[in-house]
Backbone as a ProteinNet text record, in pm:
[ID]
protein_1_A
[PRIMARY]
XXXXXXXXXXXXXXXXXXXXXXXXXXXXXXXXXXXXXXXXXXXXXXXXXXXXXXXXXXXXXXXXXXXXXXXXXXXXXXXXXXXXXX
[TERTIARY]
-1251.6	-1182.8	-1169.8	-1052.5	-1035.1	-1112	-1133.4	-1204.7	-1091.4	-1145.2	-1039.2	-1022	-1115	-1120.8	-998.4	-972.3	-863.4	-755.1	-716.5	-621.9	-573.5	-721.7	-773.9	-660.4	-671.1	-623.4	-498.2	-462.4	-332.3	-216.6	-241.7	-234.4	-229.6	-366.4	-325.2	-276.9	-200	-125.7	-9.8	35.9	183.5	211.4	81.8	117.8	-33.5	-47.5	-164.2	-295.1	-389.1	-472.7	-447.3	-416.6	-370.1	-224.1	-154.8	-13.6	-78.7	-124	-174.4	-303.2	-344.3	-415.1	-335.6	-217	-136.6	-55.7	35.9	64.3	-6.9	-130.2	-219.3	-247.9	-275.3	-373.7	-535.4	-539.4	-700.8	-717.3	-862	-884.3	-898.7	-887.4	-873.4	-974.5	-1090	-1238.1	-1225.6	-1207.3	-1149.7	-1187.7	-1098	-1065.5	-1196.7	-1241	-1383.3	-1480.3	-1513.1	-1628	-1583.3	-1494.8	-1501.1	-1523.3	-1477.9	-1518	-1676.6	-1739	-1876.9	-1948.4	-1854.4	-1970.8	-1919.1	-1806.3	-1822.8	-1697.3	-1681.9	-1526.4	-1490.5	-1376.9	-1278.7	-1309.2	-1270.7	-1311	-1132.1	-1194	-1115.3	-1008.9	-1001.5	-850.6	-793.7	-888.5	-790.2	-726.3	-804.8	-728.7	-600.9	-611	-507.2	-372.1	-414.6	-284.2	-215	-348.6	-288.9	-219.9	-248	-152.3	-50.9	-49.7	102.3	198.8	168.8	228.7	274.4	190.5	242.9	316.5	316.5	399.2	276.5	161.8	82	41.7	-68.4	-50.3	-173.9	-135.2	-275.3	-404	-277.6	-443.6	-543.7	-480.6	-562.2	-681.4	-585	-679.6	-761.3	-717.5	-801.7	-948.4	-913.3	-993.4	-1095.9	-1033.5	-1144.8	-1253.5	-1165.5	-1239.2	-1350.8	-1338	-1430.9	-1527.6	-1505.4	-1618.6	-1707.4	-1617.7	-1749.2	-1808.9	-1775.7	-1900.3	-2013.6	-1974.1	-2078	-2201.2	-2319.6	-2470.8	-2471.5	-2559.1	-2555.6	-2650.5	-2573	-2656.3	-2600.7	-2632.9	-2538.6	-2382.9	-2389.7	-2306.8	-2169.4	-2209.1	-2098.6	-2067.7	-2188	-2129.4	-2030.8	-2025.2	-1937	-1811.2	-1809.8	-1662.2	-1625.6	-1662.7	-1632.2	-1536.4	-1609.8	-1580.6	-1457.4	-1472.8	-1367.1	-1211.3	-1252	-1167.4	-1082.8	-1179.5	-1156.9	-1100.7	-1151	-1032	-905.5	-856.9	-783.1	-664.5	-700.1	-611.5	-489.7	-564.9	-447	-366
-422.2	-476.6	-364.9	-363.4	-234.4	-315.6	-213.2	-237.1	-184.4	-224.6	-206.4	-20.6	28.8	176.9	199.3	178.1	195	171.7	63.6	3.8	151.9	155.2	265.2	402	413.8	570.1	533.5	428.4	416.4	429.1	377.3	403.8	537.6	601.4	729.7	824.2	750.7	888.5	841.3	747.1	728.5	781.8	765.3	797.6	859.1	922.1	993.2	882.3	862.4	833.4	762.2	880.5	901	822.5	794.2	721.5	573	548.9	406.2	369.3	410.9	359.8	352.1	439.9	442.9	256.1	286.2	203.6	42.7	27.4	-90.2	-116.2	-5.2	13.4	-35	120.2	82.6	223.8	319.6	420.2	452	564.4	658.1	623.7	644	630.2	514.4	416	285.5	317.6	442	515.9	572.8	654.5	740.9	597.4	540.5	411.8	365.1	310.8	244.6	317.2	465.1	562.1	538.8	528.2	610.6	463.4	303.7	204.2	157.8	247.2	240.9	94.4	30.7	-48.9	-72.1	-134.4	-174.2	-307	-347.3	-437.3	-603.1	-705.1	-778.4	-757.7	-743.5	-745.9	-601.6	-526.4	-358	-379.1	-464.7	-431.9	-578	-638.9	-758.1	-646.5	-581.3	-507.1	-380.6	-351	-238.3	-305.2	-433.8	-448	-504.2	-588.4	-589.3	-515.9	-420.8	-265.3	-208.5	-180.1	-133.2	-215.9	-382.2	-402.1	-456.1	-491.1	-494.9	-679.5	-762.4	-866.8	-881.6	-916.8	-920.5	-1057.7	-1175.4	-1255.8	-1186.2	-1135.6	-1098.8	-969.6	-885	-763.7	-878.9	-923.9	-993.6	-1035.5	-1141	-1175.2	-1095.3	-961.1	-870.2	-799.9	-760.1	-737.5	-850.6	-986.4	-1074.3	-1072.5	-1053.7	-1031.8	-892	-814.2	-656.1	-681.8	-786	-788.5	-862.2	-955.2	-1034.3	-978.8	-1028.7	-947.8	-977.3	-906.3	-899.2	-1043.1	-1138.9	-1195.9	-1297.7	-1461.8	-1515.2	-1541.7	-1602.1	-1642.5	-1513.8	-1379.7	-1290.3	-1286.7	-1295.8	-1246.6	-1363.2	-1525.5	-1611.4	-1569.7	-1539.2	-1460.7	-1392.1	-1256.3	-1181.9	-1261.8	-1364.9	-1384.8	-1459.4	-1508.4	-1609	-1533.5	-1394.3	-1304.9	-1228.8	-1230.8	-1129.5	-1261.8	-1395.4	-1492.3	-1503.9	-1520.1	-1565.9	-1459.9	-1345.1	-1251.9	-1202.2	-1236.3	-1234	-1121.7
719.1	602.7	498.7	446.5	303.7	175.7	127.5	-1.1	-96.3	-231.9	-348.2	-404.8	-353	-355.4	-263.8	-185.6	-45.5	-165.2	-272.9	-308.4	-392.5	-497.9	-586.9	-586.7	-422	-369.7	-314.8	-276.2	-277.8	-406.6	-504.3	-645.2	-706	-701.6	-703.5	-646.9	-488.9	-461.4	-554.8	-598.1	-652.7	-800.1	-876.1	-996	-1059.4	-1157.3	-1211.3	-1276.6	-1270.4	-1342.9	-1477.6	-1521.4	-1660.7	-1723.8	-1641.7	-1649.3	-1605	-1490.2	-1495.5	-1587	-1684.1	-1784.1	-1863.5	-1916.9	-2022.3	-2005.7	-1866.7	-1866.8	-1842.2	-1793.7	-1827.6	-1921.3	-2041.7	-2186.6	-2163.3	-2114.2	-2040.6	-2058.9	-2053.7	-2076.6	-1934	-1927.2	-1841.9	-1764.4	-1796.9	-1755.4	-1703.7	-1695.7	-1615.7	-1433.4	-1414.1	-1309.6	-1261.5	-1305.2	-1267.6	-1226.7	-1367.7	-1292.6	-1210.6	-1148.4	-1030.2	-944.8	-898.2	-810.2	-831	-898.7	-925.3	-930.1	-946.3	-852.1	-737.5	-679.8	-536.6	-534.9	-646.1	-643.7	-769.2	-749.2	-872	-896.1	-1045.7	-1072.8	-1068.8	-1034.5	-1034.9	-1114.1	-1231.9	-1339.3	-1295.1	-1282.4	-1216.3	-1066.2	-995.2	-880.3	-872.5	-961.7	-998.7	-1037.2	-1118	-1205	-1118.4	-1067.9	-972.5	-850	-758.2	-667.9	-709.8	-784.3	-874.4	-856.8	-950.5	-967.6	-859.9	-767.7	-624.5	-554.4	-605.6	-432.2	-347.1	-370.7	-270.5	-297.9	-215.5	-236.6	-370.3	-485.7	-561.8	-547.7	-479.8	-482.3	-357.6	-264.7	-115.8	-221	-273.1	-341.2	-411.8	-510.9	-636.8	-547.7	-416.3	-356.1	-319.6	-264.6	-229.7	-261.6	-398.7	-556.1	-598.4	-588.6	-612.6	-506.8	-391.4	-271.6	-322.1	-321	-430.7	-535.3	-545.3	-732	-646.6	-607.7	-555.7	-529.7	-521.2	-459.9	-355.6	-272.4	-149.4	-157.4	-29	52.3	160	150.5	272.8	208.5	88.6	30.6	13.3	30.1	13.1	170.7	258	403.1	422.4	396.6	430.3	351.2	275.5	173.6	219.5	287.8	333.9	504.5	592.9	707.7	688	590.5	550.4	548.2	475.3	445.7	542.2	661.7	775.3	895.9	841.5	948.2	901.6	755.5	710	782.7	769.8	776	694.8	567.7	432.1	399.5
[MASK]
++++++++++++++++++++++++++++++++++++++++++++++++++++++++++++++++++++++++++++++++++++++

């Protein structure tokens, strides 16, 4: 299954960092933390598949499975995710 980092770098091959914060009105740094906790957060990866063309409830969804803590309740989110085939 892709994670919202996958979405992350899809994004930035199209346009700079710096231009998709401008155009969200979000700071830059937006960008770095999610690299550095390993995902994006629900409203970023909402705006970013938007933007691209991509499906945002499937991202949104995915994004809500990464916050989650680890345990049974994320592994059924996750399976749910990987039957649906969204």
């Amino acid at each position: 299954m892709l994670g919202t980092l996958d979405l992350l770098d899809k994004a930035l091959k199209i346009k700079p960092a710096n231009q998709w914060a401008k155009q969200l009105g979000i700071t830059r740094s937006a960008f770095s933390k999610a690299k550095e906790r390993g995902r994006v957060s629900p409203s970023l990866t909402h705006a970013l598949a938007t933007d691209i063309g991509a499906d945002p409830i499937y991202w949104t969804a995915i994004a809500a499975t990464e916050a989650e803590p680890e345990g049974p309740l994320k592994q059924r989110m996750k399976k749910a995710l990987i039957r649906s085939n969204l």
